[in-house]
C-alpha positions in Angstrom: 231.9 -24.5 103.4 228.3 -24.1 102.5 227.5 -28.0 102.6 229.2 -28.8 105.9 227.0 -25.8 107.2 224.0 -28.2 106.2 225.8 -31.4 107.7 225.4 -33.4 110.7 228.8 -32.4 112.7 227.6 -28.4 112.8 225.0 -28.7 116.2 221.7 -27.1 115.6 219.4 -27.0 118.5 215.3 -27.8 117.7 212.5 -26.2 119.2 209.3 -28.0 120.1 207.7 -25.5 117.5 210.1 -27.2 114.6 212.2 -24.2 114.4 216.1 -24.4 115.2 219.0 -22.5 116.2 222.6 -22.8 115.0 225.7 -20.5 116.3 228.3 -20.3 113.7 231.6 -18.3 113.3 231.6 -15.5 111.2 233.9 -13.9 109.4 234.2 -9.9 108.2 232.0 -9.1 111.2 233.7 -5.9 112.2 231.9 -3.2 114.1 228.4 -2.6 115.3 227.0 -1.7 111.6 228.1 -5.2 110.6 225.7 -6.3 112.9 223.0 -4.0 111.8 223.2 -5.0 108.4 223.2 -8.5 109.3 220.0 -8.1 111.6 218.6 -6.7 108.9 218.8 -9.0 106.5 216.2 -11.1 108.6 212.9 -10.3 106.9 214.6 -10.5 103.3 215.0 -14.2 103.3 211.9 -16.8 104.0 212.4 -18.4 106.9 215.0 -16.5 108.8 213.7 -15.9 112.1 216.3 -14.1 113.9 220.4 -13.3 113.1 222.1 -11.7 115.6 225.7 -11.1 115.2 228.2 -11.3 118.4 230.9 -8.5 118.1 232.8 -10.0 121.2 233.3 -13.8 119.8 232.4 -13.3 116.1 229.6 -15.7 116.0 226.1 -15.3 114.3 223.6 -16.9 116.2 220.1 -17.6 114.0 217.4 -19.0 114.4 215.2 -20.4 111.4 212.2 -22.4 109.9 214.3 -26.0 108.8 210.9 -26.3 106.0 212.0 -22.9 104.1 215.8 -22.3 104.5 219.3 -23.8 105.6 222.4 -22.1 107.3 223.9 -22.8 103.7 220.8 -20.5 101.8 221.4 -17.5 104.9 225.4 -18.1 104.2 224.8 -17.5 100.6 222.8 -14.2 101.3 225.8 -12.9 103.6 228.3 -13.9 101.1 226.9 -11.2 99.0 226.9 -8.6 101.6 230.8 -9.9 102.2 230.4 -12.0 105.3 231.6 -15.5 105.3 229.9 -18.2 107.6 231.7 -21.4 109.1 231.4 -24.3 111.6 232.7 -22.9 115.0 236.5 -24.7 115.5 236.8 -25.0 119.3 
Protein backbone atom coordinates (compact mmCIF):
# COMPACT_ATOMS: atom_id res chain seq x y z
CA UNK A 1 0.00 0.00 0.00
CA UNK A 2 2.73 2.41 0.93
CA UNK A 3 4.22 2.63 -2.70
CA UNK A 4 1.00 3.08 -4.58
CA UNK A 5 0.40 6.00 -2.01
CA UNK A 6 3.63 7.49 -3.78
CA UNK A 7 2.35 6.53 -7.41
CA UNK A 8 0.88 8.29 -10.22
CA UNK A 9 -2.94 6.83 -10.07
CA UNK A 10 -3.45 8.37 -6.25
CA UNK A 11 -4.42 12.39 -7.36
CA UNK A 12 -2.49 14.90 -5.50
CA UNK A 13 -3.44 18.45 -6.14
CA UNK A 14 -0.15 21.15 -6.34
CA UNK A 15 -0.09 24.53 -5.03
CA UNK A 16 1.59 27.38 -6.81
CA UNK A 17 3.77 27.55 -3.53
CA UNK A 18 5.09 23.74 -4.41
CA UNK A 19 3.12 22.22 -1.68
CA UNK A 20 0.27 19.51 -2.43
CA UNK A 21 -2.76 18.02 -1.09
CA UNK A 22 -3.80 14.38 -1.21
CA UNK A 23 -7.24 12.94 0.29
CA UNK A 24 -6.95 9.36 1.08
CA UNK A 25 -9.11 6.76 2.85
CA UNK A 26 -8.34 5.89 6.17
CA UNK A 27 -8.81 3.17 8.12
CA UNK A 28 -9.17 2.75 12.27
CA UNK A 29 -10.42 6.34 12.27
CA UNK A 30 -13.05 5.97 14.89
CA UNK A 31 -14.23 8.87 16.93
CA UNK A 32 -13.33 12.47 17.37
CA UNK A 33 -9.92 11.59 19.53
CA UNK A 34 -8.79 9.68 16.38
CA UNK A 35 -8.80 12.79 14.85
CA UNK A 36 -7.12 14.64 17.52
CA UNK A 37 -4.36 12.35 17.58
CA UNK A 38 -3.98 12.43 14.05
CA UNK A 39 -4.02 16.38 13.87
CA UNK A 40 -1.55 16.15 16.13
CA UNK A 41 0.83 14.31 14.68
CA UNK A 42 1.37 17.33 12.25
CA UNK A 43 4.30 19.17 13.78
CA UNK A 44 6.11 15.67 14.55
CA UNK A 45 6.99 14.95 10.99
CA UNK A 46 9.03 17.46 8.56
CA UNK A 47 6.98 18.50 6.15
CA UNK A 48 3.51 17.80 7.22
CA UNK A 49 1.54 20.81 6.76
CA UNK A 50 -1.81 19.99 7.82
CA UNK A 51 -3.84 16.27 8.46
CA UNK A 52 -7.18 16.55 9.13
CA UNK A 53 -9.18 13.45 9.57
CA UNK A 54 -13.00 13.31 8.19
CA UNK A 55 -15.14 11.26 10.72
CA UNK A 56 -18.24 11.34 8.18
CA UNK A 57 -16.36 9.67 5.05
CA UNK A 58 -13.15 8.26 6.72
CA UNK A 59 -10.77 10.27 4.68
CA UNK A 60 -7.48 12.10 5.79
CA UNK A 61 -7.06 15.07 3.91
CA UNK A 62 -3.10 16.49 4.13
CA UNK A 63 -1.45 18.72 2.92
CA UNK A 64 2.57 18.63 2.63
CA UNK A 65 6.03 19.96 1.41
CA UNK A 66 6.67 17.15 -1.74
CA UNK A 67 10.84 18.17 -0.93
CA UNK A 68 10.61 16.68 2.71
CA UNK A 69 8.00 13.90 2.93
CA UNK A 70 5.50 11.54 0.88
CA UNK A 71 1.91 10.17 1.81
CA UNK A 72 4.01 6.87 2.14
CA UNK A 73 6.51 8.57 5.14
CA UNK A 74 2.99 10.17 6.99
CA UNK A 75 1.34 6.55 6.28
CA UNK A 76 4.19 5.00 8.07
CA UNK A 77 3.93 7.45 11.12
CA UNK A 78 0.09 6.50 11.39
CA UNK A 79 0.82 2.90 11.07
CA UNK A 80 2.42 3.23 14.36
CA UNK A 81 -0.33 5.03 16.00
CA UNK A 82 -2.67 2.03 14.34
CA UNK A 83 -4.22 3.91 11.45
CA UNK A 84 -3.89 2.48 8.02
CA UNK A 85 -3.79 4.79 4.85
CA UNK A 86 -5.08 3.84 1.30
CA UNK A 87 -5.92 5.14 -2.28
CA UNK A 88 -9.73 6.23 -2.08
CA UNK A 89 -11.80 3.19 -4.19
CA UNK A 90 -14.73 5.16 -5.70
Amino acid sequence: VLNELDAAGVPVETYSDGLCRVRLAIDGLHCAACSWLIEKMQPTLPGLKSARGNMSDRTLDMVYDPNLTTPAKVADQLGRLGYGLSPIVP
